[in-house]
matplotlib code that plots the C-alpha trace (Angstrom):
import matplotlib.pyplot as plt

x = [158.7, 158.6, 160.6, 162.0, 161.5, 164.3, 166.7, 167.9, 171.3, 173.5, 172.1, 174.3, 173.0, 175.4, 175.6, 177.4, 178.2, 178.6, 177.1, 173.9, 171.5, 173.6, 174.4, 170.5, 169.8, 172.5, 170.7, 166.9, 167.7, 171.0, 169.9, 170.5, 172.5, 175.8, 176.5, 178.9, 179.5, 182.0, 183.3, 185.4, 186.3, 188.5, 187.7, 184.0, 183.8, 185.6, 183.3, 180.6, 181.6, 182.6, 179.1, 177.2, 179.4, 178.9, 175.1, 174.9, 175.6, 177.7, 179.3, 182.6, 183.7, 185.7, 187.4, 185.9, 185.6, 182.6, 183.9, 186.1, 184.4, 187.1, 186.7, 182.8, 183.1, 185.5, 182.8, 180.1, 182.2, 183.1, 179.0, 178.1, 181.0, 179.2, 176.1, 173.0, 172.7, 168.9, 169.4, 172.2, 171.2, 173.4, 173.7, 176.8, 176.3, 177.8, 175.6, 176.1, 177.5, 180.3, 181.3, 182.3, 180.0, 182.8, 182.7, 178.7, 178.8, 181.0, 180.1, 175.7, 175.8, 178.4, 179.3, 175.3, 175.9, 178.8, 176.6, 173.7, 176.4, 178.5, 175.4, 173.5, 176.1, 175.7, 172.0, 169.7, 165.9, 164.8, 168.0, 166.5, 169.1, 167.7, 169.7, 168.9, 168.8, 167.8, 164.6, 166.5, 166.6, 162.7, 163.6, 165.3, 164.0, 166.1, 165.2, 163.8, 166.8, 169.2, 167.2, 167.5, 171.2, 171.8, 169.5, 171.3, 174.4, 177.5, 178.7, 183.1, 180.8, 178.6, 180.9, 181.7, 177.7, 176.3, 174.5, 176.9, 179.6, 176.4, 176.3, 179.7, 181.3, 178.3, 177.9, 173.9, 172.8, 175.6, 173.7, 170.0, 171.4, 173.4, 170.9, 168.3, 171.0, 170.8, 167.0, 166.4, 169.4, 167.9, 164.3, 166.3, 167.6, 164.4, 164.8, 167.7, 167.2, 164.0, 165.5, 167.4, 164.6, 165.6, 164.5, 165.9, 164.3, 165.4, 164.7, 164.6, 164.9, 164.3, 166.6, 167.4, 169.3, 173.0, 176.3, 175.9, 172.7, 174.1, 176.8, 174.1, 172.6, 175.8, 176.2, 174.5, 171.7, 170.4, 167.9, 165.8, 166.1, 164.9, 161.9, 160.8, 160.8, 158.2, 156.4, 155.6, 154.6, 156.8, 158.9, 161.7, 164.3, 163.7, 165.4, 167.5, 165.5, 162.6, 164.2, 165.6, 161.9, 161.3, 164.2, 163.5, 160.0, 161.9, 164.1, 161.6, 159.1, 156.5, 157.5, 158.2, 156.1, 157.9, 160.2, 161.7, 160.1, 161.0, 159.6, 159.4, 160.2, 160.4, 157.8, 155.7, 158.3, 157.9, 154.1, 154.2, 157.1, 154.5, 150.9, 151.8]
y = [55.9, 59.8, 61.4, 64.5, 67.4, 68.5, 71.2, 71.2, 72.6, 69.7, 66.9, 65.1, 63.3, 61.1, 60.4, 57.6, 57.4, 61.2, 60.6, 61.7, 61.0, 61.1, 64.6, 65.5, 63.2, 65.9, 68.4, 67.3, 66.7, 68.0, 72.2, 73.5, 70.4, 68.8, 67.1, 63.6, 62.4, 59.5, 58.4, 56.0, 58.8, 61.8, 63.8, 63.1, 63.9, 67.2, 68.4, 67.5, 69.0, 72.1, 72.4, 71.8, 74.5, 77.1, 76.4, 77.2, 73.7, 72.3, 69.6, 67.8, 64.5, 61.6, 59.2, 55.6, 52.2, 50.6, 47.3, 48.0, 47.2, 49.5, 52.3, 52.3, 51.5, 54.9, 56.9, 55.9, 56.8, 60.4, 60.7, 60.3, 62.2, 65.4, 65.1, 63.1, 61.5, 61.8, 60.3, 58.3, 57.5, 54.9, 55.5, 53.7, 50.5, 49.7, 47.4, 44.6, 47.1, 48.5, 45.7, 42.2, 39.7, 39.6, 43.9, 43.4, 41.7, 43.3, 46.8, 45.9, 43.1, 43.6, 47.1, 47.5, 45.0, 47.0, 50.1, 48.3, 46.6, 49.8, 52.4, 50.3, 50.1, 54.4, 54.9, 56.6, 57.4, 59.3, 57.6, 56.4, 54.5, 54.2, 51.9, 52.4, 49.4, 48.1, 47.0, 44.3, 42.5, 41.8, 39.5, 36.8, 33.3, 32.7, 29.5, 30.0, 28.8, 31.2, 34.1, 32.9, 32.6, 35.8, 38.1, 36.1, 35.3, 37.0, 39.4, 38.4, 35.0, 36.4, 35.6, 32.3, 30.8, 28.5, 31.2, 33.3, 30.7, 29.3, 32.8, 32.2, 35.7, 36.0, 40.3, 40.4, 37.7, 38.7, 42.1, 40.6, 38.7, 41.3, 43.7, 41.0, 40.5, 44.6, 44.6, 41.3, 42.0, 45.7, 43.6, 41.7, 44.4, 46.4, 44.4, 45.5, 48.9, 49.6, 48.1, 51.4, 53.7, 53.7, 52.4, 50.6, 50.8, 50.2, 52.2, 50.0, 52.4, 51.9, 53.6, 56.9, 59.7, 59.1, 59.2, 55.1, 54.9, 56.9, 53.8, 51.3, 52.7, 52.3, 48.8, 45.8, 45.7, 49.6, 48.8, 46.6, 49.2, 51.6, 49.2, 48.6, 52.2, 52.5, 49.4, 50.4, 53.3, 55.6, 56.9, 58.0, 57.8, 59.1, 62.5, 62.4, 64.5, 62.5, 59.2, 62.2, 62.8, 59.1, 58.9, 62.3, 61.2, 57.8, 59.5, 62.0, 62.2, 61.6, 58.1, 57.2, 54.2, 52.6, 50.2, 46.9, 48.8, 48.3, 51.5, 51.1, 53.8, 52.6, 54.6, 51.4, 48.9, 46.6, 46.4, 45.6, 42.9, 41.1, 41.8, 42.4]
z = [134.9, 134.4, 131.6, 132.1, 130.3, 127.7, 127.6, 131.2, 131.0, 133.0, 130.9, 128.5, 125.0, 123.9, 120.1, 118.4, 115.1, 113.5, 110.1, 108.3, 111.0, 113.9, 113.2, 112.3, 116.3, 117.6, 116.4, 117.0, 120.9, 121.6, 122.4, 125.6, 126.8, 126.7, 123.7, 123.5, 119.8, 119.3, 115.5, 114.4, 112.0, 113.3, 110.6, 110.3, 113.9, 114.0, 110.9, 112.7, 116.1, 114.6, 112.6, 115.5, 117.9, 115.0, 115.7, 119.1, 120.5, 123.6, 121.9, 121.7, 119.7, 120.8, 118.5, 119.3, 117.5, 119.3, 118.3, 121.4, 124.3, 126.8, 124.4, 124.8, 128.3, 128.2, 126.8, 129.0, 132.2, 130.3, 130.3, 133.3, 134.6, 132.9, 134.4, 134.1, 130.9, 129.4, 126.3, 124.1, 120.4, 118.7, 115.5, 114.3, 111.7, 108.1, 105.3, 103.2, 99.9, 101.5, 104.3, 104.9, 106.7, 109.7, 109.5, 109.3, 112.8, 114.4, 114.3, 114.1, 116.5, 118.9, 118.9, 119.6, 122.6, 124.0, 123.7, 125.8, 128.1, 129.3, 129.2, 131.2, 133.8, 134.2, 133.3, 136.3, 135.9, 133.0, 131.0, 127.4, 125.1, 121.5, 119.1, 115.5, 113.3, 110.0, 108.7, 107.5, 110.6, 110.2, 107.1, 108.3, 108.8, 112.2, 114.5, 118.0, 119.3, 116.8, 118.5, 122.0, 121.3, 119.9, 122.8, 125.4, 124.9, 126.6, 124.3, 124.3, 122.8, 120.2, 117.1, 118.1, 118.1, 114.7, 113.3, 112.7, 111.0, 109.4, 107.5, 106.5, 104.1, 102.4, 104.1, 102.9, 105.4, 108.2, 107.7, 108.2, 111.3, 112.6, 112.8, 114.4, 116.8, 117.8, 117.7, 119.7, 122.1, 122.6, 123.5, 126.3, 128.1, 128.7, 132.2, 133.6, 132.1, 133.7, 136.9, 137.1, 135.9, 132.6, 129.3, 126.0, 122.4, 118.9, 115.3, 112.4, 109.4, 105.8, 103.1, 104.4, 102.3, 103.7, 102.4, 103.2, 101.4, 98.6, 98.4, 98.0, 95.4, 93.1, 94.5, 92.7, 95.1, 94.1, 91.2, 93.7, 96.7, 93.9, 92.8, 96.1, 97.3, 94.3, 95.0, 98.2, 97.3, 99.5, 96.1, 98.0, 100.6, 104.2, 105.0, 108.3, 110.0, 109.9, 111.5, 114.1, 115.1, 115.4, 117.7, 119.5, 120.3, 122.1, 123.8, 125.5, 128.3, 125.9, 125.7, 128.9, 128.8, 126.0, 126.2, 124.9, 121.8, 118.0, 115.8, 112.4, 110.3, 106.5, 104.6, 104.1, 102.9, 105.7, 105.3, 101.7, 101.7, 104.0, 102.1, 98.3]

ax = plt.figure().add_subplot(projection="3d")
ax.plot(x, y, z, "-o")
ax.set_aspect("equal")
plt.show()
C-alpha cells in the first residue's frame, strides 16, 4: 500500500470538526490542496475558512451535524466529486463537562461511525481516514462481549445495545464508552478499508489546549486533570500543533503501513495511570 506524496494540487483533505486542532490539521496537511471543513457551527466554520483563505489555502466550509448520517453521507460525495481524496481527519467530539451522556454518544460514537461508514464508501488507494479520540476510552473496564457489540454492531443500532442504557445519564462514563466505541469501531474497519487501498487509524489525545479543554478546566473535574498532568510528569497541556503532527504523520506516505492503528498522544498520562 504506497502513500502518495503531499501537496498534489487535485487532492482534497477533508476536515471535520473546525475547532482548535481541526484548524491546526487544516493547516499541517491542507497546502497546496483542496481543503473540505464541515462544523456544526456556521460561525466557527466561516472564521475558520476565512483564516485559512487569508493564508494561502484552498478551502471552503460546509455546515454539518455528523450525528446525521445523510448530511455526512452529503459531504463524502462533495469529496470525492473534487478529486481524489488523500486524507480526512475527524476531529469533531464533545466531553463529559460540557455534554449529556445521550450528546456524549451521539456525536463520539456514532457520528465517528457515520464518518467510517460514508468515507469508506468513496475512499481509493492512498485514502487515509484518521479519527481522533480520547485517551479516555483506554480506561474503561468493558466486557468482551460489550466490545464485540460496540465494533460490530450496525450503526442505526448502536444506541439501543446494554452498554449504553447500562451507562444510563451519568456523561463521564458515556464519554469513556463513547470514545472506546470510536477507537474499537475505527480497529474493525481496517478490513474493508484496506480492501480499497486505503487505511483507517485513530488518535487518542490527552488534554490539549482548546477552547473545549479550557471548559474542563472550570468544570468540577479540572483540579484532577491538573494533578495528573503534574503527576505524570508532562506539566502541561498539548498545543494543537503537536496532535496535528501526530495526525499528519498518519495521514502520509510515511505511514503507509499503519493501519487498524491507535497512537497515543498524551504526554505520558497513559503510561503512568497504568505503572504509578
Amino acid at each position: 500500500m504506497v502513500g502518495l506524496p503531499y501537496g498534489a494540487r487535485d487532492d482534497v483533505v477533508v476536515v471535520v470538526g473546525a475547532g482548535g486542532i481541526g484548524t491546526a490539521v487544516a493547516r499541517r496537511v491542507g497546502s497546496g490542496r483542496t481543503l473540505l471543513l464541515a462544523d456544526a457551527s456556521r460561525g466557527q466554520l466561516d472564521r475558520t475558512v476565512a483564516a485559512l483563505r487569508a493564508e494561502g489555502y484552498t478551502a471552503r466550509g460546509t455546515v454539518m451535524d455528523v450525528c446525521e448520517r445523510a448530511a455526512v453521507r452529503k459531504l463524502a460525495e462533495e469529496a470525492a466529486a473534487e478529486g481524489r481524496i488523500a486524507a480526512v481527519v475527524h476531529t469533531a467530539g464533545v466531553c463529559a463537562a460540557i455534554a449529556s451522556a445521550h450528546t456524549n454518544f451521539e456525536v463520539n460514537m456514532v457520528g465517528t461511525a457515520h464518518v467510517l461508514d460514508e468515507f469508506q464508501t468513496v475512499a481509493t488507494r492512498g485514502t487515509s481516514l484518521v479519527c481522533l479520540t480520547s485517551i479516555a476510552g483506554h480506561y474503561g473496564s468493558l466486557t468482551p462481549d460489550d466490545e464485540t457489540a460496540l465494533a460490530a454492531t450496525a450503526t442505526e443500532e448502536l444506541l439501543d445495545l446494554d452498554v449504553v442504557a447500562r451507562v444510563g445519564d451519568d456523561p463521564v462514563p458515556a464519554y469513556i464508552v463513547s470514545n472506546r466505541a470510536a477507537q474499537i469501531r475505527a480497529q474493525a474497519a481496517a478490513l474493508a478499508w484496506s480492501l480499497r487501498g486505503a487505511r483507517v487509524n485513530t488518535v487518542s489525545v490527552g488534554v490539549v489546549s482548546t477552547a473545549m479543554a479550557r471548559a474542563e478546566s472550570h468544570s468540577v473535574y479540572g483540579e484532577h486533570v491538573a494533578k495528573s498532568l503534574d503527576a505524570c510528569g508532562a506539566g502541561r497541556a498539548a498545543t494543537p500543533a503537536e496532535i496535528a503532527d501526530a495526525v499528519a504523520f498518519l495521514a502520509g506516505p510515511e505511514s503507509s503501513y499503519l493501519n487498524g492503528t491507535d497512537l497515543v498522544v498524551d504526554g505520558g498520562m497513559t503510561a503512568w495511570m497504568g505503572w504509578h
